[in-house]
Biopython code that builds the backbone (N, CA, C, O; Angstrom):
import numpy as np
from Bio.PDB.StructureBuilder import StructureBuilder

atoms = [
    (1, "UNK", "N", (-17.371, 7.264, 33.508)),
    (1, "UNK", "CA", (-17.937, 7.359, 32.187)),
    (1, "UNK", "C", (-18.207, 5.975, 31.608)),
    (1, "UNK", "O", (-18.924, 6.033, 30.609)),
    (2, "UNK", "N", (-17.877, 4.901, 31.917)),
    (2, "UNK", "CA", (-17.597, 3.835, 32.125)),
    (2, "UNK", "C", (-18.786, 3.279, 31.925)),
    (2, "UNK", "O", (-19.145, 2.811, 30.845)),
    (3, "UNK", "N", (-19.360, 3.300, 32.804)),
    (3, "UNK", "CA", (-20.508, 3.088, 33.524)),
    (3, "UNK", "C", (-21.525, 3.605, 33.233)),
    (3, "UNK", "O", (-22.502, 3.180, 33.851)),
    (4, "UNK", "N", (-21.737, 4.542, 32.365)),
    (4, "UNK", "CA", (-22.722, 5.107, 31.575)),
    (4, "UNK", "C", (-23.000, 4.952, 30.577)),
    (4, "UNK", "O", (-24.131, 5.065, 30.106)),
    (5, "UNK", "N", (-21.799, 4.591, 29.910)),
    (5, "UNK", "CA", (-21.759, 3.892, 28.356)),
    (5, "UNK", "C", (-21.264, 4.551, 27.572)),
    (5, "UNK", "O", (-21.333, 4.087, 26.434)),
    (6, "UNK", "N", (-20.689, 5.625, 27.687)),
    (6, "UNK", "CA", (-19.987, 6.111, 27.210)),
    (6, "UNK", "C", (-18.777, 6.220, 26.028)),
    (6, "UNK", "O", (-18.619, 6.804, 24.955)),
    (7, "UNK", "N", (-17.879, 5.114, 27.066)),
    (7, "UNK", "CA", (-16.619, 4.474, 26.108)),
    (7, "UNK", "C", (-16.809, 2.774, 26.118)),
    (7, "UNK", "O", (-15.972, 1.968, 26.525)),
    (8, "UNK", "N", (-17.921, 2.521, 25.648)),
    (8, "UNK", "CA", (-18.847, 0.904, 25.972)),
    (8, "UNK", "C", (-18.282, 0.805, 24.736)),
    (8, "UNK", "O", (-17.687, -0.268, 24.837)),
    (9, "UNK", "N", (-18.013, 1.327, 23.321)),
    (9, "UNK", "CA", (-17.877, 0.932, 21.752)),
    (9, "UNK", "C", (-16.453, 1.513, 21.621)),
    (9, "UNK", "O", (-16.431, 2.083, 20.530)),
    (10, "UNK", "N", (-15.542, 1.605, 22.083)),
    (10, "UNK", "CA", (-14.634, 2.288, 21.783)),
    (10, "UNK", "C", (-13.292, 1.614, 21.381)),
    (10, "UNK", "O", (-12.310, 2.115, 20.833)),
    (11, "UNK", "N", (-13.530, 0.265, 21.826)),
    (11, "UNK", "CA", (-12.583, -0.652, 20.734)),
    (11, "UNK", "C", (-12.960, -1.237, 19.569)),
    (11, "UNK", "O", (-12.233, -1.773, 18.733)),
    (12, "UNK", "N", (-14.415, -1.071, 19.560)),
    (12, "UNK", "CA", (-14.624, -1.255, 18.224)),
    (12, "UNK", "C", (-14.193, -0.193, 17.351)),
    (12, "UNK", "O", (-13.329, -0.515, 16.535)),
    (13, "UNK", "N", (-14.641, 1.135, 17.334)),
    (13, "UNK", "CA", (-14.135, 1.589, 16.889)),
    (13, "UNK", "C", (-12.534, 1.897, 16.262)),
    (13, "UNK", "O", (-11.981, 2.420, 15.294)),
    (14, "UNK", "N", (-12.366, 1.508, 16.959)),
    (14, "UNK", "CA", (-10.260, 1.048, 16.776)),
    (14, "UNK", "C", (-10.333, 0.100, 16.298)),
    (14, "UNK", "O", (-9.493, -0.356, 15.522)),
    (15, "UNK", "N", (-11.169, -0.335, 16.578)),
    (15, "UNK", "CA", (-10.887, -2.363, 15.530)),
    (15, "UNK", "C", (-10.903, -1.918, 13.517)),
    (15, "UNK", "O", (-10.258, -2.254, 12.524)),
    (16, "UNK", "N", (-12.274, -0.834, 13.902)),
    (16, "UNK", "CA", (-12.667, -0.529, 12.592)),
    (16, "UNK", "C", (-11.231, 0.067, 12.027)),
    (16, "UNK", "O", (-10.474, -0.469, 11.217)),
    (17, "UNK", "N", (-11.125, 0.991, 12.515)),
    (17, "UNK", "CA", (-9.721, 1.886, 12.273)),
    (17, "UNK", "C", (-8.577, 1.086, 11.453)),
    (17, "UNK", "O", (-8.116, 1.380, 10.350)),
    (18, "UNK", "N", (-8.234, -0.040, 12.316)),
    (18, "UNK", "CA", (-7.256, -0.442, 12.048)),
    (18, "UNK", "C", (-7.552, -1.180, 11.063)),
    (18, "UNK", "O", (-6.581, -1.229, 10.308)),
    (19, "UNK", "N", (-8.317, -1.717, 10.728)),
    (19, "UNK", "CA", (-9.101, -2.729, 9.678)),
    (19, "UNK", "C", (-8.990, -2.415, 8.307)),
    (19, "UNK", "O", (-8.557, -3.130, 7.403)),
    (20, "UNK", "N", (-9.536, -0.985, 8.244)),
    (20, "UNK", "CA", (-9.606, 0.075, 7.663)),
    (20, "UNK", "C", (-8.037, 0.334, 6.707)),
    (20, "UNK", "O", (-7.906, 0.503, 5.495)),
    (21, "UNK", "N", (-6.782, 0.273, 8.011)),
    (21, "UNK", "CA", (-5.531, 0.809, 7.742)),
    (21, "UNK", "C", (-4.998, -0.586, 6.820)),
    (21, "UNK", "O", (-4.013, -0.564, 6.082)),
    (22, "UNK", "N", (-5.703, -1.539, 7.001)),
    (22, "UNK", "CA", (-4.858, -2.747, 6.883)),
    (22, "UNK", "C", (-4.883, -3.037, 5.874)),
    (22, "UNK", "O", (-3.994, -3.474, 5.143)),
    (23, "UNK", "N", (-6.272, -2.754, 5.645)),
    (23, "UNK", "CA", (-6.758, -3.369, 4.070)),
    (23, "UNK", "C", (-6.388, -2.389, 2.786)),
    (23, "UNK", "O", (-6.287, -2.695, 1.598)),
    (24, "UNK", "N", (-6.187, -0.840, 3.569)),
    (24, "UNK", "CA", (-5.839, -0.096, 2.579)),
    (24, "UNK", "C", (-4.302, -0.655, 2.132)),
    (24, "UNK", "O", (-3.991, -0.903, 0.968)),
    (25, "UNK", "N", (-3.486, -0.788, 3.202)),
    (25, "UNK", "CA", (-2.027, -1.086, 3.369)),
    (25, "UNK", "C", (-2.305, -1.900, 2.144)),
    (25, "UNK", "O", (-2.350, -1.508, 0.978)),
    (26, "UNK", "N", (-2.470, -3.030, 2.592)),
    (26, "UNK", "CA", (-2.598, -4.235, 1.407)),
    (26, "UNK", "C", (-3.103, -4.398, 0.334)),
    (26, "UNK", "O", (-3.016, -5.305, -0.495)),
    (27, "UNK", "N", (-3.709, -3.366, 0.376)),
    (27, "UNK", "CA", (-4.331, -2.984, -1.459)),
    (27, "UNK", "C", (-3.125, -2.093, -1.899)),
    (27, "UNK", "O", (-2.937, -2.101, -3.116)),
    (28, "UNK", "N", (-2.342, -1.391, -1.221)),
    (28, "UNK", "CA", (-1.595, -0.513, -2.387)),
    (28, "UNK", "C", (-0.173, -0.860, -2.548)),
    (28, "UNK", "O", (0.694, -0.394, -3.287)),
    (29, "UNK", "N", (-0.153, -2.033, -1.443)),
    (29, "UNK", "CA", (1.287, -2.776, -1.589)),
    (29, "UNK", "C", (1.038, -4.048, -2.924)),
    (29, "UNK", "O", (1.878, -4.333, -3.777)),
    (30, "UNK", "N", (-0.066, -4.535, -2.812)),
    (30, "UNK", "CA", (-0.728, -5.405, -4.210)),
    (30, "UNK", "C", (-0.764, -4.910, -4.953)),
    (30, "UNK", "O", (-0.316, -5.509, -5.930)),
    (31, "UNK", "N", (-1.331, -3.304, -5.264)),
    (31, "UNK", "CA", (-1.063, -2.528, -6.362)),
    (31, "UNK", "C", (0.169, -1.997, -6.780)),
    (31, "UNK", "O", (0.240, -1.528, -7.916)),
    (32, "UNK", "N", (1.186, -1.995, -6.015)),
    (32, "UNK", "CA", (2.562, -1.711, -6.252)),
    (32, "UNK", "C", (3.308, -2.849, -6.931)),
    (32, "UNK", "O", (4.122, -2.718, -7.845)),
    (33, "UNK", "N", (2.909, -4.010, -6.345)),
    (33, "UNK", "CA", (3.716, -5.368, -7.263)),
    (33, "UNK", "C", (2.887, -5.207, -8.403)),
    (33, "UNK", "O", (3.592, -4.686, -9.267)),
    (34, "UNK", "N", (1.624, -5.414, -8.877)),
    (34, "UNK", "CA", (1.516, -5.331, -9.760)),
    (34, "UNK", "C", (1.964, -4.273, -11.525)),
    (34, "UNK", "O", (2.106, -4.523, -12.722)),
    (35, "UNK", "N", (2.022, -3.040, -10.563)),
    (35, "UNK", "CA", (2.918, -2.074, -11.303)),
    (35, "UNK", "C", (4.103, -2.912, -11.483)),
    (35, "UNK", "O", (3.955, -3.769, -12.355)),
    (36, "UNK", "N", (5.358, -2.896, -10.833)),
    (36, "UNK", "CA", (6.528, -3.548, -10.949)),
    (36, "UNK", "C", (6.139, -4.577, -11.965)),
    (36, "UNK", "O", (6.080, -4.282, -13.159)),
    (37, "UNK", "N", (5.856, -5.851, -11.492)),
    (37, "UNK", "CA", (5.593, -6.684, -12.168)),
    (37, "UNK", "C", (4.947, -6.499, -14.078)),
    (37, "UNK", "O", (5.425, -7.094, -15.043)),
    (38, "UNK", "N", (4.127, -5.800, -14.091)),
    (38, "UNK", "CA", (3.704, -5.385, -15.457)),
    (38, "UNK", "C", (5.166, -4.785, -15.927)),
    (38, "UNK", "O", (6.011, -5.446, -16.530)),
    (39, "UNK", "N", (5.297, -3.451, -15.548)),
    (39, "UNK", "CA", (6.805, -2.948, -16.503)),
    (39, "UNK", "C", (7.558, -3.855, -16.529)),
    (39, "UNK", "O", (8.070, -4.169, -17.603)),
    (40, "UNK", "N", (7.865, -4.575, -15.315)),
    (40, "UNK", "CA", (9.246, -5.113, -15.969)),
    (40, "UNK", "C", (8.985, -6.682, -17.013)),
    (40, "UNK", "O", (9.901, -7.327, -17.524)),
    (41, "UNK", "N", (7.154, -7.077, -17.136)),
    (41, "UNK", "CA", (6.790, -7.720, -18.202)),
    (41, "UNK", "C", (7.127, -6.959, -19.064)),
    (41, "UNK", "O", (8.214, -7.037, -19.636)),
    (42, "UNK", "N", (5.824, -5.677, -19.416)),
    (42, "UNK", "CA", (6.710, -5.456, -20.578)),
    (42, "UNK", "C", (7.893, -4.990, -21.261)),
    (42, "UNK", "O", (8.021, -4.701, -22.450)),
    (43, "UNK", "N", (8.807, -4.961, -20.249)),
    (43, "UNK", "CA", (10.042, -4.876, -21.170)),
    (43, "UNK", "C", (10.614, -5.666, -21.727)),
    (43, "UNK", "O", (11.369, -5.458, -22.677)),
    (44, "UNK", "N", (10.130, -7.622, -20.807)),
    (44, "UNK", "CA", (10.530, -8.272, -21.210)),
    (44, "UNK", "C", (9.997, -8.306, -22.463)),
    (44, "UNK", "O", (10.865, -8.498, -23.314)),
    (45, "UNK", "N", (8.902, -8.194, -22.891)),
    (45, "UNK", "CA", (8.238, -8.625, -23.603)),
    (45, "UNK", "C", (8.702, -7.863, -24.960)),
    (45, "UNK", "O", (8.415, -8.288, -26.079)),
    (46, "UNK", "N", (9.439, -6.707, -24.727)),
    (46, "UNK", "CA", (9.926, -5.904, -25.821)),
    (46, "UNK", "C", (11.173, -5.747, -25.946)),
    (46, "UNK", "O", (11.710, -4.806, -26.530)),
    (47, "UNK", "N", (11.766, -6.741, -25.356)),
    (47, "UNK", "CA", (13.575, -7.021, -25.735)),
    (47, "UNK", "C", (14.027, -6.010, -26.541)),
    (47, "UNK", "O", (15.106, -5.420, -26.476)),
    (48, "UNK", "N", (13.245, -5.878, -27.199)),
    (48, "UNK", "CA", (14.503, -5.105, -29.088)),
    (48, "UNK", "C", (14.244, -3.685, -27.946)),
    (48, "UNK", "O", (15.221, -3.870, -27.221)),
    (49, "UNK", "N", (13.841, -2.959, -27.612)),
    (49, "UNK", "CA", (13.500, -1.845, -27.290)),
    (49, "UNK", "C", (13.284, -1.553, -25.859)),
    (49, "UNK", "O", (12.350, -1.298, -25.098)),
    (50, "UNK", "N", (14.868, -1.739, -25.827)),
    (50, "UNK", "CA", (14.984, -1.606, -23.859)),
    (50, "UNK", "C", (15.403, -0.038, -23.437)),
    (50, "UNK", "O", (15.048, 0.623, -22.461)),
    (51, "UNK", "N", (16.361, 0.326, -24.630)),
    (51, "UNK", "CA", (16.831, 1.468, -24.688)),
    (51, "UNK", "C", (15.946, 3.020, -23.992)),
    (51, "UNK", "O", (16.009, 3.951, -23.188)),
    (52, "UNK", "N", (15.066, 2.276, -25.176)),
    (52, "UNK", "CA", (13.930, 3.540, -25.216)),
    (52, "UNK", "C", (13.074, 3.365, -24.095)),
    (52, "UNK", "O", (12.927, 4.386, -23.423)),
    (53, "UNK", "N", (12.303, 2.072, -23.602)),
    (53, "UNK", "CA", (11.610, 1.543, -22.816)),
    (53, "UNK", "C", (11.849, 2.252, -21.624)),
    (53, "UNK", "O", (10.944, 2.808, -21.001)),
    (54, "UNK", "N", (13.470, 2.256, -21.153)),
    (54, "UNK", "CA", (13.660, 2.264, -19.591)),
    (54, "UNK", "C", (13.541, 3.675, -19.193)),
    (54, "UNK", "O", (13.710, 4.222, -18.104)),
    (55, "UNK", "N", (13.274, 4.035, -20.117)),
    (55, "UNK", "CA", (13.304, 5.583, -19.823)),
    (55, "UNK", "C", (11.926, 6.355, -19.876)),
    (55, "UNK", "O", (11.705, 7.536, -19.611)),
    (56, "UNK", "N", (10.766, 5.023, -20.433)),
    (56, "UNK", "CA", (9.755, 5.806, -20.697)),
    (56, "UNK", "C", (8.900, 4.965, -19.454)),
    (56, "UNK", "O", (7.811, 5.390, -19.068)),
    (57, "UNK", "N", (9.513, 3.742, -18.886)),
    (57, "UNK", "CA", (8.998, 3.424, -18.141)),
    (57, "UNK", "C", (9.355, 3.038, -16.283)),
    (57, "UNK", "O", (8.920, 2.224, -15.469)),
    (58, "UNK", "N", (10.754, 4.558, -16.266)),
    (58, "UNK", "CA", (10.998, 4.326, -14.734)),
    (58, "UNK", "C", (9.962, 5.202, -14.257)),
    (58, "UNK", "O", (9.846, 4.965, -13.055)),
    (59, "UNK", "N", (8.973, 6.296, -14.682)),
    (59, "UNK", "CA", (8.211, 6.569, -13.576)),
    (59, "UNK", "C", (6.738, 5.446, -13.260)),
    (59, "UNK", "O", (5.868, 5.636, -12.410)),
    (60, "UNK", "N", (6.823, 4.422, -14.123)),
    (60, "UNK", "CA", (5.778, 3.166, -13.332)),
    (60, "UNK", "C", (6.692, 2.629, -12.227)),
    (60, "UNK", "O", (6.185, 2.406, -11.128)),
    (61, "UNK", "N", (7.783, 2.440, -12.391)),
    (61, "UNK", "CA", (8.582, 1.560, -11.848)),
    (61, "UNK", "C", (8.784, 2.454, -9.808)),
    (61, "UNK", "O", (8.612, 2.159, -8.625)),
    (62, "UNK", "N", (9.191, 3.479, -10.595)),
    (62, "UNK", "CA", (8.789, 4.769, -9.281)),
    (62, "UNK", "C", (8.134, 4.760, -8.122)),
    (62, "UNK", "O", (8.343, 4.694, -6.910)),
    (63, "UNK", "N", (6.653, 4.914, -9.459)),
    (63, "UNK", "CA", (5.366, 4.479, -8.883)),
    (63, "UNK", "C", (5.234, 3.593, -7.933)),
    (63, "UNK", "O", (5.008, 3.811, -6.743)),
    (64, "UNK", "N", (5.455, 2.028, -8.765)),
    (64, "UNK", "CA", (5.063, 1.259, -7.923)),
    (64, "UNK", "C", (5.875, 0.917, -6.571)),
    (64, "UNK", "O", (5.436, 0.439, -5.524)),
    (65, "UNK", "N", (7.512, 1.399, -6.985)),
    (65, "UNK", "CA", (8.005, 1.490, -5.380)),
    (65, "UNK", "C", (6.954, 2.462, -4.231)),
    (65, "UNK", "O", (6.194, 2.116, -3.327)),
    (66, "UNK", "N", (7.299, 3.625, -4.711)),
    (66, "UNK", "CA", (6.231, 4.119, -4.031)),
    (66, "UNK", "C", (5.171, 3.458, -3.628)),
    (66, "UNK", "O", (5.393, 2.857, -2.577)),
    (67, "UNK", "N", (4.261, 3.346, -3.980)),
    (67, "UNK", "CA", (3.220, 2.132, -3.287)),
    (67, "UNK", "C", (3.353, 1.613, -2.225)),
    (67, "UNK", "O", (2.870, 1.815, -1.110)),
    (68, "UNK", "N", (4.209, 0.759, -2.727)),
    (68, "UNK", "CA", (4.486, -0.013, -1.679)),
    (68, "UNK", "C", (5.012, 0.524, -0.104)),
    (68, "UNK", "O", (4.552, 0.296, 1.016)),
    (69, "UNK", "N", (6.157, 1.317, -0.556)),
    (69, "UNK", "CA", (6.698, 2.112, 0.906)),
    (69, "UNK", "C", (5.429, 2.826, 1.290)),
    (69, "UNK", "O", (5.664, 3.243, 2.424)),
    (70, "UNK", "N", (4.188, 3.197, 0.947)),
    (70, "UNK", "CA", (3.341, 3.643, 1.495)),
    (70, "UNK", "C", (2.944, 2.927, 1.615)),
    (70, "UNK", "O", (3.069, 2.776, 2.830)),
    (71, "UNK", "N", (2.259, 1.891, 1.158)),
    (71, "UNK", "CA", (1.264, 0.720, 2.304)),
    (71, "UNK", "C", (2.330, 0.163, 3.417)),
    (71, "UNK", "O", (1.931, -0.112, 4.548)),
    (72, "UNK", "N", (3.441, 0.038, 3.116)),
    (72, "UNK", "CA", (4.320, -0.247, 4.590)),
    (72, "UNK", "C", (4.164, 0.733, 5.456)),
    (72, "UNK", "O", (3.752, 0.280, 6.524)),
    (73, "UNK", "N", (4.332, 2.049, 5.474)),
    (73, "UNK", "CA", (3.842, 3.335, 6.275)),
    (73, "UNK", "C", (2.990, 2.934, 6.806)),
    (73, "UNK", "O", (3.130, 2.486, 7.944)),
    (74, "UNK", "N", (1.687, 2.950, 6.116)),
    (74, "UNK", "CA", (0.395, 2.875, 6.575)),
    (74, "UNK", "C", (-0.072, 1.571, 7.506)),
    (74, "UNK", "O", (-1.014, 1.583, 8.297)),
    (75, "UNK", "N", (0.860, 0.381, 7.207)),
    (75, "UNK", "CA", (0.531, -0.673, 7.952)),
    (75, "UNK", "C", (1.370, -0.446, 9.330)),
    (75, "UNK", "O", (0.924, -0.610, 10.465)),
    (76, "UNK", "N", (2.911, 0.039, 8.916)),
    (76, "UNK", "CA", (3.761, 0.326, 10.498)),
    (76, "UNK", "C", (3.173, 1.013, 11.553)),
    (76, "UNK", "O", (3.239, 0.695, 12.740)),
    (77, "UNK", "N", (2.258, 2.521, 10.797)),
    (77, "UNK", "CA", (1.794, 3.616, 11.175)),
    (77, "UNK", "C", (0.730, 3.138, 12.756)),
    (77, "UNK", "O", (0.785, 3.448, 13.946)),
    (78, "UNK", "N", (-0.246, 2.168, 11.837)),
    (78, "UNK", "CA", (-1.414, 1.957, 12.650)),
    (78, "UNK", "C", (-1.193, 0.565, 13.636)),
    (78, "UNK", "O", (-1.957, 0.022, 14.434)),
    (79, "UNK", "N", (0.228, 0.239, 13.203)),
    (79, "UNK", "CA", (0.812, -0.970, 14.086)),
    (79, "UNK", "C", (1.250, -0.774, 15.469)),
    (79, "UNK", "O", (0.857, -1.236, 16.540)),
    (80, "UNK", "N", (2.312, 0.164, 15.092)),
    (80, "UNK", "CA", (2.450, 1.455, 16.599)),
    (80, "UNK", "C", (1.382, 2.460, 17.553)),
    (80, "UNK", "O", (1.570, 2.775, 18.728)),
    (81, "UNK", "N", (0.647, 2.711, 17.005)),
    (81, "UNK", "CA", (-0.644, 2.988, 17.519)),
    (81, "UNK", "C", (-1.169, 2.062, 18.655)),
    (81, "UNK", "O", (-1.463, 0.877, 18.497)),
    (82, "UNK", "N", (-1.260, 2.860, 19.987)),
    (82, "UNK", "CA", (-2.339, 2.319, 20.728)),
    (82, "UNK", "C", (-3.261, 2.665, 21.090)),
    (82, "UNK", "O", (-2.898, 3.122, 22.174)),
    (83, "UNK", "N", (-4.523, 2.867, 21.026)),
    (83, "UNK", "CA", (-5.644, 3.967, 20.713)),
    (83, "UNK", "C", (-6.243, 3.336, 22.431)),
    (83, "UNK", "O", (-7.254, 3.813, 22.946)),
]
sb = StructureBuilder()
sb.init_structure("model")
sb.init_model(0)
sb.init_chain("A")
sb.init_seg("    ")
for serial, (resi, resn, name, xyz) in enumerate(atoms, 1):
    if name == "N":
        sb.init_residue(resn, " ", resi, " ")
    sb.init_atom(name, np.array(xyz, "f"), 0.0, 1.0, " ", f" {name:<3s}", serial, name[0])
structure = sb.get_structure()
């Protein structure tokens, strides 16, 4: 099949793939610090009102863990992969 041309593009295609996985990875692990990073600005930023704050703002905090353990997924995922 080889020889016909068949599987002639077929690491590109995996190149794309993974390219694909990588950049997503790294956009939602960037989007995860940035979550983190914002809440726990503004809490600094609202000292008097931590009380109330931490409670209205652990599901960003959640969030942005989340994120992140998913762009780690997604980067381990397509790391182990040998196509």
């Amino acid at each position: 099949m080889l020889e016909k041309g068949f599987l002639r593009n077929q690491n590109n295609e995996n190149n794309k793939h993974r390219q694909v996985a990588e950049r997503a990875s790294q956009f939602l692990q960037i989007l995860g610090v940035m979550v983190l990073v914002g809440s726990f600005g503004y809490l600094l930023i609202n000292w008097g009102k931590n009380d109330f704050l931490i409670g209205m703002m652990m599901p960003f905090l959640v969030a942005g863990l989340g994120l992140i353990l998913v762009g780690r997924l997604i980067k381990r995922a397509f790391s182990k992969l040998k196509h």
